[in-house]
N, C-alpha and C positions, 0 to 999 in steps of 0.2 A: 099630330096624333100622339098620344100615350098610350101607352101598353103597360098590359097588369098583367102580372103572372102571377098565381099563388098556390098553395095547397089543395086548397078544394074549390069548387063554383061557386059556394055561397061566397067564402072569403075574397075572391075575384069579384063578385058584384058587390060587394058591401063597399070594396076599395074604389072602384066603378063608380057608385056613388055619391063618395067621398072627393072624388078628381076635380067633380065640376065641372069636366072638358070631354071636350070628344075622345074618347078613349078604344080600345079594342081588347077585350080579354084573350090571353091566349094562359091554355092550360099544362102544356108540354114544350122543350127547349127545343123541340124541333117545328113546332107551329109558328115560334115567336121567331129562328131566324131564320125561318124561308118565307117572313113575311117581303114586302119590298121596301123597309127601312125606311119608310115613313112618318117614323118614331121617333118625337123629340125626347123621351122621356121615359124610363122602364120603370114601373114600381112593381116592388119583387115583397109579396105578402108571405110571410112564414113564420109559423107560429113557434115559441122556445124550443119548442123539446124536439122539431124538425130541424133547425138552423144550422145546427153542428152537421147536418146529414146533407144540405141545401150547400155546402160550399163550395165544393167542388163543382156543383152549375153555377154559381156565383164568379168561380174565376171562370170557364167556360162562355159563359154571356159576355165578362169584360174581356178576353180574348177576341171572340167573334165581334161584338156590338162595342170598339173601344170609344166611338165617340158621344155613345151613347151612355146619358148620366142612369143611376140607379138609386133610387128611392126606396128604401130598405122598412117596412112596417113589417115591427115583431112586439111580443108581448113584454114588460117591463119583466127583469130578470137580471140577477147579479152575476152571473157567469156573461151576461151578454159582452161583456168590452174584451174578456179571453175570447170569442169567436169572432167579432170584428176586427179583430189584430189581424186576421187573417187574409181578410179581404180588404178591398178598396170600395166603397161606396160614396154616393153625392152628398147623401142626408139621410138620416136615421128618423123614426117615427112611430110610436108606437098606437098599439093599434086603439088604443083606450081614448087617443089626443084625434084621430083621424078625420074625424069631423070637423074640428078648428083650426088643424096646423097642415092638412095633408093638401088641399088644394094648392095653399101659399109655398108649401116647400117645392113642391114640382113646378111650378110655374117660375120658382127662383134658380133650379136646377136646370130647366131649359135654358133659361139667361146665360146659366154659365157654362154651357156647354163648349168643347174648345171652338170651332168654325164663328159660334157666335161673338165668343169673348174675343176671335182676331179678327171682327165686323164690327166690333165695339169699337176695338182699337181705332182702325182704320177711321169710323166715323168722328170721332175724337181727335184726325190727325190734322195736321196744318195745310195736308192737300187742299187742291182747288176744289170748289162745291162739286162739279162734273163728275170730277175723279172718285172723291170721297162717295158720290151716290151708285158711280158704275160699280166700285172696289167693294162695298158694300151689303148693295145687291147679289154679285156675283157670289162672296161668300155664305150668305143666308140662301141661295138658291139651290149651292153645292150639296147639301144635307141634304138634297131630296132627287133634282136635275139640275147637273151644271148647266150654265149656258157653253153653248156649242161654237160661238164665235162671236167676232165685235160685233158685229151688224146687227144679231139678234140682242148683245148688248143693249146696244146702243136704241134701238127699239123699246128697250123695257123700259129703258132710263129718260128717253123721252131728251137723247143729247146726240148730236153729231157725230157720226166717227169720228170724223179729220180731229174733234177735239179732246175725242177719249186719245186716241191715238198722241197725238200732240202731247196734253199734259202728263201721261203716263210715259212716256220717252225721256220728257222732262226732270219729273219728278225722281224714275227708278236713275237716271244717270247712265245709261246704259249698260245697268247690269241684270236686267232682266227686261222683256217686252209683254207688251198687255196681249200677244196669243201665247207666248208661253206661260203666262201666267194662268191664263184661264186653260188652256191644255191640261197645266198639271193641277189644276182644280177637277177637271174630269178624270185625269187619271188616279188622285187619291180619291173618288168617287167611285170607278171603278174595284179599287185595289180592296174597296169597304167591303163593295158588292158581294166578289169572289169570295170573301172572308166568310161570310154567310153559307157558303155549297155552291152558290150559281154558279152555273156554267156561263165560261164567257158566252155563249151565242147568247144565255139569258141578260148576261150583265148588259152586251151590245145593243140588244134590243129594249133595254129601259132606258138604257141611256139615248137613244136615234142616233148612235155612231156606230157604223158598221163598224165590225171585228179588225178589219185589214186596216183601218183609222185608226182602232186604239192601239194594234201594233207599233205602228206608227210616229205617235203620241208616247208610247212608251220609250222606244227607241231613242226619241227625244230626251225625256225627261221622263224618269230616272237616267235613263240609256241604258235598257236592259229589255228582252224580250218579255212578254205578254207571262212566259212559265217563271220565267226570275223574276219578275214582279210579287207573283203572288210567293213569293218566300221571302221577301222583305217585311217585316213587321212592320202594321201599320204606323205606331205612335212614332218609331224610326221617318217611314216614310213624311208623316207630317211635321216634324223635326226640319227635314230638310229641306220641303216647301217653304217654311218660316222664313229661313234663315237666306234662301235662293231667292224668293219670290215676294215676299212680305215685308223680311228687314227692310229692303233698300228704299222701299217707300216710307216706311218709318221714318228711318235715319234722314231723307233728304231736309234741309232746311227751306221754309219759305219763299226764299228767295230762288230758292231752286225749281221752284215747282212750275212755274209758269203763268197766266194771266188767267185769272177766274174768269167763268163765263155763266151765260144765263143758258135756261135750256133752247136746242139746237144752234149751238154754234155761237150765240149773239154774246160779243164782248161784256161784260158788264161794267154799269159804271161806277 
């Protein structure tokens, strides 16, 4: 899903049009994050002589929506690079090009959004086929509904427990396990949620873990309750999933990893 936010409804559908994708216009910055963040992609349409007045939602949206890339369409203008100094944006676009460059930039900007570029990785990595499909999955899933445990894993991926389990023991070396791993993929999940207004009962109930779970889950990983969660900044919190949960499968070598397998369980030859 893409979200387009702009000045006015015509400029909203003209961008709309220009997406090429399934899109959703939203007109106001409180329409857009009590959406339920289904959103690969925000394209934020505003015209010169508003831009200077629009930043302040600008940093607003990358505060609340930080995994979320921004597609910035404004009118060509020489003061424009003094007010993008200011901001952080995915890709710039003017509205004159929108029709030949606007589909290809959001579509590029999804790519690189972070959950995906550390799914890329993952896929890229020297893991066994299994691993790399479960690890994979589970990251592109995160962005919308984590998965909730191996089982339901292991269901998607169409692979064993014993062997997610297995190679993922192998592979991290025991410094992280494949439920905490996917835990605190639900809980930077969560952590996004709350960033928006919802209320945990809301966050809870998008996610199908109850409240006293993601307590729980928290407690764990970060180790902090459900209230000191949400005052951790998010880009911090995914920081330190990287580095806890992600590095160590990176870092493992080949030979570490364990015996590739075909799907459910069968050794491969």
């Amino acid at each position: 899903m893409i979200g387009i936010l702009a000045d006015t409804l015509d400029d909203a559908e003209l961008l709309k049009r220009a997406v090429r994708s399934v899109a959703r216009v939203r007109l106001t910055e409180s329409e857009l994050v009590s959406d339920d963040l289904n959103i690969e992609c925000l394209v934020f349409g505003s015209r010169s002589r508003f831009l200077a007045e629009r930043i302040t939602l600008l940093h607003e949206i990358e505060r609340k929506l930080p995994c979320v890339p921004v597609v910035l369409v404004t009118d060509r203008d020489i003061a424009i690079a003094r007010v993008l100094s200011r901001v952080h944006v995915a890709d710039l676009v003017w509205f004159d090009d929108i029709e030949h460059q606007l589909a290809a930039r959001v579509e590029s900007a999804c790519k690189a959004s972070v959950l995906l570029q550390l799914a890329e990785q993952i896929r890229r990595s020297a893991a066994p086929s299994a691993l790399r499909a479960a690890l994979e999955y589970s990251l592109r899933e995160a962005r919308r509904t984590p998965i909730r445990n191996v089982q339901e894993l292991a269901a998607a991926v169409s692979y064993s427990p014993v062997t997610l389990f297995q190679q993922f023991r192998a592979r991290a070396g025991g410094r992280t396990t494949l439920n905490r791993f996917l835990s605190a993929l639900a809980i930077l999940r969560a952590r996004q949620l709350r960033a928006t207004g919802a209320k945990w009962k809301g966050v809870s109930a998008q996610l199908g873990i109850p409240r006293g779970t993601l307590g729980r889950k928290s407690q764990r990983w970060p180790g902090c309750t459900l209230s000191e969660l949400e005052r951790i900044p998010l880009d911090q919190l995914l920081a330190v999933f990287v580095s806890e949960h992600l590095t160590p499968l990176l870092d493992a070598s080949p030979s570490d990893a364990g015996r590739d397998v075909s799907p459910s369980g069968a050794t491969a030859s």
